[in-house]
C-alpha positions in Angstrom: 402.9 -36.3 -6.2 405.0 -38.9 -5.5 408.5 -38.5 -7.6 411.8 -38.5 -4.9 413.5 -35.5 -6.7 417.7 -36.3 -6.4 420.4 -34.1 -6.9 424.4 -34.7 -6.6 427.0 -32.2 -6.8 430.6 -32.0 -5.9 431.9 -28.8 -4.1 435.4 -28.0 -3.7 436.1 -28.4 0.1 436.4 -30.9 2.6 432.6 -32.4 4.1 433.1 -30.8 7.3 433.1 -27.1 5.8 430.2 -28.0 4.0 428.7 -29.3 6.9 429.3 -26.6 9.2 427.9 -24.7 6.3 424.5 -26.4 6.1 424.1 -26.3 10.0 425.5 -23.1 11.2 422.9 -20.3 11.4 425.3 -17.5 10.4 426.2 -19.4 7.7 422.6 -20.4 6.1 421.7 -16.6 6.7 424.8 -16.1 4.7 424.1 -17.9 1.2 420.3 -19.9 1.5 417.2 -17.4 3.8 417.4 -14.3 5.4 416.7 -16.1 8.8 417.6 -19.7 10.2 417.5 -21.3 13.3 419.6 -24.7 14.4 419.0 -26.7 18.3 419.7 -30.2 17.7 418.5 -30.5 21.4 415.2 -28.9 20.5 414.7 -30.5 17.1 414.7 -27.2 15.2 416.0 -27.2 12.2 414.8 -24.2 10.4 415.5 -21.8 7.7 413.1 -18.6 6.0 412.7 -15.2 4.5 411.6 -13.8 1.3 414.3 -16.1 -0.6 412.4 -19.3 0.6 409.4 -21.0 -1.3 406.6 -20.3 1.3 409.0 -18.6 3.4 406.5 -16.8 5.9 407.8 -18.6 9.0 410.2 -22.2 9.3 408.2 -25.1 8.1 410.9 -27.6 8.4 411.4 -29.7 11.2 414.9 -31.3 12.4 415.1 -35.7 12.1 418.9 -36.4 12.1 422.4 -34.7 11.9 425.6 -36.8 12.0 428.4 -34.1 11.8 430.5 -34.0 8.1 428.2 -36.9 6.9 424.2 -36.6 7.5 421.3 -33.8 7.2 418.1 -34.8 7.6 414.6 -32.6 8.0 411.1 -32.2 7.5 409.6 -29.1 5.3 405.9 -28.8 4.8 405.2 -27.3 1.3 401.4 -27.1 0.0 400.8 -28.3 3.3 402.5 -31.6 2.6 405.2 -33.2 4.9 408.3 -34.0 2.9 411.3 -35.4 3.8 415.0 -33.7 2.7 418.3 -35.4 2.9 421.3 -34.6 2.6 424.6 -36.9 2.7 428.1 -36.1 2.2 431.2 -37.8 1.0 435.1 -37.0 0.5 436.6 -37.5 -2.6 440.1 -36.2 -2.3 439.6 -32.9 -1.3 436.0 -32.4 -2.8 432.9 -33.2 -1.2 430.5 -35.2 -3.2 426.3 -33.7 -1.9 423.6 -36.2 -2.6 420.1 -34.8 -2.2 416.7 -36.3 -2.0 413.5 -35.1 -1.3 410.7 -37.1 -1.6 406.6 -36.3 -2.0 407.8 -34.2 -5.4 405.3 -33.7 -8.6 405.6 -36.3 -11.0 407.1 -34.8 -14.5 403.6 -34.3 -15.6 402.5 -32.0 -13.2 405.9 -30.0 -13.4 404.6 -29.6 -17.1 401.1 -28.8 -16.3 401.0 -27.3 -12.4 397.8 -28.0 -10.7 397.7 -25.3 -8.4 400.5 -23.0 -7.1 404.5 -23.3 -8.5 405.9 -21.6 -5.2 406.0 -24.9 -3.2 406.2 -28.5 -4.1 406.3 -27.5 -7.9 409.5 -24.9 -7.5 412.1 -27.4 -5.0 413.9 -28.7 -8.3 414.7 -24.8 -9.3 415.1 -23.8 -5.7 417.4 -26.9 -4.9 419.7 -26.2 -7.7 420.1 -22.3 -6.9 420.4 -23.4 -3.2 423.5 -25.4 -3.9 425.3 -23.3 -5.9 424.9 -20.6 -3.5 426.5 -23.3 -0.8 429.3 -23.9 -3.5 430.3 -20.3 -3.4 429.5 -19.4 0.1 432.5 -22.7 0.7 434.2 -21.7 -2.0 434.7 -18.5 -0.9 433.4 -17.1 -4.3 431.0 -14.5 -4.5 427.3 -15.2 -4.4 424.9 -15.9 -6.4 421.9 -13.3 -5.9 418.8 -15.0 -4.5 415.4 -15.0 -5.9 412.1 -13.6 -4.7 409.3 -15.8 -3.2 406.8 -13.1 -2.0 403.4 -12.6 -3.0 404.3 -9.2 -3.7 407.2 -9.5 -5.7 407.8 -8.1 -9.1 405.9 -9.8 -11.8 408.9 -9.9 -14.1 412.7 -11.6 -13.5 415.5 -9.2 -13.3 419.2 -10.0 -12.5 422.2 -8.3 -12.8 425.8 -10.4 -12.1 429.3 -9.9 -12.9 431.3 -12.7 -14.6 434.9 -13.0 -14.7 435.3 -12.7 -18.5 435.5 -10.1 -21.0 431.8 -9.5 -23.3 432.9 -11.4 -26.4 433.3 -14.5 -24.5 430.0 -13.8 -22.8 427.7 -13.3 -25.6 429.3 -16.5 -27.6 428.3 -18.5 -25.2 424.9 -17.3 -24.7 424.5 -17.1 -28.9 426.2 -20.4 -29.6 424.0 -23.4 -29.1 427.2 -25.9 -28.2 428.0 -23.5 -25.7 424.5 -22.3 -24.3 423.8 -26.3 -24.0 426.9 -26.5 -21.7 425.4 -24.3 -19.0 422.2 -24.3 -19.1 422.2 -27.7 -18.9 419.5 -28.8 -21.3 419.6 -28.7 -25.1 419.9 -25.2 -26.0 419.1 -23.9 -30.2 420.3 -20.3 -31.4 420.4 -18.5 -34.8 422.3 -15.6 -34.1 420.9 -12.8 -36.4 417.9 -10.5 -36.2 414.6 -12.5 -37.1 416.8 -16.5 -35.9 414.7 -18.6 -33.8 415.8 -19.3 -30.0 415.3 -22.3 -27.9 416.4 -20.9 -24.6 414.0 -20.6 -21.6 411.4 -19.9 -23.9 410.8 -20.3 -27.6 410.9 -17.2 -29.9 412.4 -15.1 -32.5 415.4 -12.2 -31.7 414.2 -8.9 -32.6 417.3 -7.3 -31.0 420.6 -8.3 -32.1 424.4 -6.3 -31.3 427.0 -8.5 -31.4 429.1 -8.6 -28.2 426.3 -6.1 -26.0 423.0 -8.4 -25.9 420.0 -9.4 -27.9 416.2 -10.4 -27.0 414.1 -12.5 -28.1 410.0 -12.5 -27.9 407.5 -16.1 -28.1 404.7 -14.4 -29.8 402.5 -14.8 -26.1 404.0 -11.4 -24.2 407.4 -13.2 -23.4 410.2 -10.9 -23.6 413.3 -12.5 -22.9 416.5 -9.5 -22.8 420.1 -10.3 -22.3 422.6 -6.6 -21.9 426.2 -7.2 -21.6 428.4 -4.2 -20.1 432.5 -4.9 -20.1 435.2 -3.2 -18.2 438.8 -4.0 -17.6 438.3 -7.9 -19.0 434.8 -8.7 -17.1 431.4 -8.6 -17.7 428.5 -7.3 -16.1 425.4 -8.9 -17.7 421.9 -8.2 -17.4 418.9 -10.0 -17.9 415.5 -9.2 -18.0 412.8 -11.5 -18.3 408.8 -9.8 -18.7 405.4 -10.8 -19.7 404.3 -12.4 -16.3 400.7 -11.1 -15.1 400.1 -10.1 -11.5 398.5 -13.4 -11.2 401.8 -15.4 -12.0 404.2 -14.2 -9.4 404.5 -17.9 -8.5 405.3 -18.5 -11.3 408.1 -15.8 -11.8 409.4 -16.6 -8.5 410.2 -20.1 -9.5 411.4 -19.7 -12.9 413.7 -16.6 -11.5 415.1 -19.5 -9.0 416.0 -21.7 -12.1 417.7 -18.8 -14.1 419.7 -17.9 -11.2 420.9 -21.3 -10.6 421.6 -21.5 -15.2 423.3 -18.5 -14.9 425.7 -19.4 -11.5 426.8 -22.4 -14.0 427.4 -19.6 -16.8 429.8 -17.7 -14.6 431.3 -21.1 -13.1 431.8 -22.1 -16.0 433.6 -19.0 -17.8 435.7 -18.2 -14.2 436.7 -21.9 -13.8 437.9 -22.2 -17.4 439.1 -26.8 -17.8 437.9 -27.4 -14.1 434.7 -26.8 -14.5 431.7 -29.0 -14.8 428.6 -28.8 -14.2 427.9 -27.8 -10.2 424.5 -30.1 -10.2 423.2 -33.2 -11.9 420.5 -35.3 -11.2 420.9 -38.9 -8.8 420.9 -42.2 -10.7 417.5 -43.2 -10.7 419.0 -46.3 -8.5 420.1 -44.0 -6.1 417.1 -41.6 -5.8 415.1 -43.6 -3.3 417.7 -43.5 -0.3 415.8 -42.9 2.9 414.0 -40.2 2.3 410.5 -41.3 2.7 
């Protein structure tokens, strides 16, 4: 484990807000843990609850804040030390995030876990729901909900959001690869009939198929993927169901739930925004990964 994992994403308001944002404690119980706690004169840096991987008690600890520029902390995961930063930069009125974390899993142990997914091996899920959630909390749009990192949570995914578009537009762009691709932000394949073959989240075939209301899709291993579309006066309220986790994979859920959230936050962006949207998060160039964190 030894990958720097880097994120960028550009957020529309000025690097102060999103500063204050990152470093006020009402503000981080507002969009990223149920709990938080900032004393730059202490050191403490901290944020938990049942929304953060391993979030029994903080396990961050506070190296460097320079107001509207500079975050900087420790967090122990899998009882590893490693290091987050967080710069910030105007451009115009936007504010350009770079992120960096360093001691990640390499891309072959993301493939393959060796152990639990609820640490180390769910930061690139949790990261890119975290920073959504900062997008709207600054953006003053409404939140994204957060996903479930406790032991005794649910073994199955299940969210329920309301996007800013009427169910037509929805379901085309959950059942049209172009458009699916767009969001979800990797390469995304569709057949839109009963018995097509889907590429999205997981591999399988649709067995449930109402055009404009939903569909699901099973991969032949007890995956059940459901998406259920409800419209009213021009919006949407989608569901989506996810099953086939064993009690012994919560981890598992809990970090694949973080991912979906953070796919589907780009869905509604990206439907609500209509030409101004891109997507929130993208990954550093490999140049720029490094930075300090190490």
């Amino acid at each position: 484990m030894n990958d720097v994992l880097g994120l960028q994403a550009r957020i529309s308001a000025r690097p102060e807000e999103v500063y204050e944002a990152l470093t006020d404690e009402s503000a981080l119980t507002t969009w990223l843990a149920e709990h938080a706690v900032v004393s730059p004169d202490e050191d403490r840096y901290g944020f938990w609850g049942p929304s953060v991987p391993q979030g029994d008690r903080a396990h961050q600890r506070l190296l460097a804040m320079e107001p509207g520029r500079l975050l900087r902390f420790e967090w122990t995961l899998d009882d590893r030390a490693t290091v987050v930063e967080i710069e910030l930069a105007g451009d115009g009125r936007d504010t350009v995030l770079s992120l960096r974390q360093d001691g990640m899993p390499t891309l072959e142990e993301l493939m393959n876990p060796p152990g639990r997914r609820d640490g180390l091996h769910s930061m690139h899920t949790f990261w890119g729901l975290a920073l959504a959630s900062l997008a709207e909390h600054v953006e003053g749009r409404q939140l994204t909900p957060r996903a479930d990192f406790r032991p005794e949570r649910a073994p199955e995914i299940r969210v329920r959001m309301e996007i800013g578009a009427p169910p037509e537009a929805v379901f085309a762009s959950l059942t049209d690869s172009a458009l699916a691709s767009r969001w979800f932000g990797w390469e995304v394949e569709v057949e839109p009939r009963l018995g097509g073959a889907v590429t999205l989240g997981a591999e399988g075939k649709i067995f449930e198929f109402e055009p404009g209301k939903g569909f699901a899709y099973e991969d032949g291993e007890g995956s059940i993927t459901r998406w259920e579309l409800e419209g009213s006066d021009g919006r949407t309220f989608l569901t989506f169901v996810q099953s086939g986790y064993t009690e012994d994979e919560w981890d598992s859920a809990a970090q694949h739930e973080a991912g979906w959230l953070g796919s589907l936050a780009d869905l509604k962006r990206m439907h609500e925004l209509g030409d101004a949207w891109t997507p929130l998060t993208t990954e550093l160039p490999s140049d720029e990964q490094d930075g300090d964190a190490d």
